[in-house]
N, C-alpha and C positions, 0 to 999 in steps of 0.2 A: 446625359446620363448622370453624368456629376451632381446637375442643379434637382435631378428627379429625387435622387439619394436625400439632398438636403432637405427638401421640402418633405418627405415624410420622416426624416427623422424629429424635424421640429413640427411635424403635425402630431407623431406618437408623444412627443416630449409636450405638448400644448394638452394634449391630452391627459396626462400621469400615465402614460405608458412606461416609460423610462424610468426607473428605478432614480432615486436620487442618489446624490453622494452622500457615502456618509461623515456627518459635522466632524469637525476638529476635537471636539469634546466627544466625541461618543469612541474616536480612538484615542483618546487620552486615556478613558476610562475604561478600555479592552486593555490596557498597555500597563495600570497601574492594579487593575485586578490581578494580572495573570501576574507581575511581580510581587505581587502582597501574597501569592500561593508559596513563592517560594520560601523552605526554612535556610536559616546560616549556615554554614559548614562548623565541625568542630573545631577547627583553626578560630572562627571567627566568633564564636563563644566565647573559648578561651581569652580570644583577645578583649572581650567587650568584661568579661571577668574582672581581668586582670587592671582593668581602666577604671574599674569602680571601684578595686580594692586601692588603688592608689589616688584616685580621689580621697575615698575616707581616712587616710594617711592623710594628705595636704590639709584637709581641713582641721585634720587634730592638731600638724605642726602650726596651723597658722592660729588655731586657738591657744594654744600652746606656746607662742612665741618663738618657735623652732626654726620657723620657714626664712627669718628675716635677712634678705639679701640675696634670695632665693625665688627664681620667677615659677610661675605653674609649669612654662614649657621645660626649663632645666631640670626640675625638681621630677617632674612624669618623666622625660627620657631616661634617669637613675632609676626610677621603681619599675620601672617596665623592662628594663635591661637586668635588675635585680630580681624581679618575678617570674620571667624567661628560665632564665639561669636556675 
């Protein structure tokens, strides 16, 4: 009964009966469409905002000679604690 089963499954399968699986890449590519539909929340604006406005701080102080002794990571935890607020 068992060996009847196998033999026409791999007779439909020899055939293109069988549906194939679908590749690695074509669910990469369902998985990164349907994420690219979604928009950010306003939480997460704001924060992308607030991360550009204190870039363009950093780079004035560090043209500016302001930033000295002061890393990126120190300097954004202050403007984003101060842009928060």
């Amino acid at each position: 009964m068992i060996l009847r089963a196998l033999m026409i499954a791999a007779a439909a399968f020899a055939v293109g009966l069988a549906a194939p699986a679908p590749s690695f890449a074509a669910k990469k590519a369902k998985e990164s469409a349907a994420a690219s539909t979604r928009q950010p929340t306003e939480k997460q604006k704001a924060a992308r905002a607030r991360m550009k406005e204190c870039g363009a701080e950093w780079r004035a102080a560090k043209k500016d000679a302001k930033a000295k002794g002061t890393t990126w990571r120190q300097f954004s935890s202050e403007c984003i604690k101060r842009k928060k607020a």
